[in-house]
Every structure is written in C-alpha cells, then in structure tokens.
C-alpha positions, 0 to 999 in steps of 0.5 A, spaced: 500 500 500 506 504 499 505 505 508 511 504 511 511 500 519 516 503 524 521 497 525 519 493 531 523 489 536 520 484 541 513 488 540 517 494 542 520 500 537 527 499 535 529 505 536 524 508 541 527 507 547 535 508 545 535 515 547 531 514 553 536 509 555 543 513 554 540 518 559 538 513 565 545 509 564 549 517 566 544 518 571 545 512 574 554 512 574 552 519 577 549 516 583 555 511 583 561 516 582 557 520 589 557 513 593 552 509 592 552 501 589 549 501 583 545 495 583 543 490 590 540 483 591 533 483 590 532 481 597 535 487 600 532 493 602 532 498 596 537 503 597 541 502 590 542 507 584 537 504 580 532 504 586 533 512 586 532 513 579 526 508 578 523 511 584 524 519 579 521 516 574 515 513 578 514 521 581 516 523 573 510 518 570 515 516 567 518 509 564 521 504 566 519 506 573 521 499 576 528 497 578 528 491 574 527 495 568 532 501 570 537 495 573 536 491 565 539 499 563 544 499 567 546 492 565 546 493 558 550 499 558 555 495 562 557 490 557 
C-alpha cells in the first residue's frame, strides 16, 4: 500500500527507547561516582542507584519506573 511500519523489536520500537536509555545509564554512574552501589540483591532493602532513579521516574510518570527495568539499563550499558 506504499505505508511504511516503524521497525519493531520484541513488540517494542527499535529505536524508541535508545535515547531514553543513554540518559538513565549517566544518571545512574552519577549516583555511583557520589557513593552509592549501583545495583543490590533483590532481597535487600532498596537503597541502590537504580532504586533512586526508578523511584524519579515513578514521581516523573515516567518509564521504566521499576528497578528491574532501570537495573536491565544499567546492565546493558555495562557490557
């Protein structure tokens, strides 16, 4: 029909999120620099770098606001 489809990946837009990312994984390694660990056990208390962030973007309304997704960032970046 002459349309073109944005590129989809695992049922997310390709690109969609690239640009989001590389600004959570600087605000994370700026938690990191100031002391704070970075990631922590799931059983531990949530005092992590990741925690701080995702709870930022949950007051934002803002995705991902769950340290799962936030500590998936992070480590994706790290590699």
């Amino acid at each position: 029909r002459g349309e073109k489809k944005r590129p989809i990946r695992n049922g997310k837009f390709a690109n969609g999120t690239v640009e989001r990312n590389t600004y959570i994984w600087p605000a994370i390694g700026k938690l990191v620099k100031r002391g704070m660990t970075a990631t922590r056990n799931d059983a531990s208390p949530h005092l992590s770098a990741c925690d701080a962030v995702a709870e930022a973007l949950k007051q934002l309304h803002e995705s991902p606001s769950s340290y799962a997704s936030v500590k998936r960032i992070w480590n994706d970046f790290q590699r």
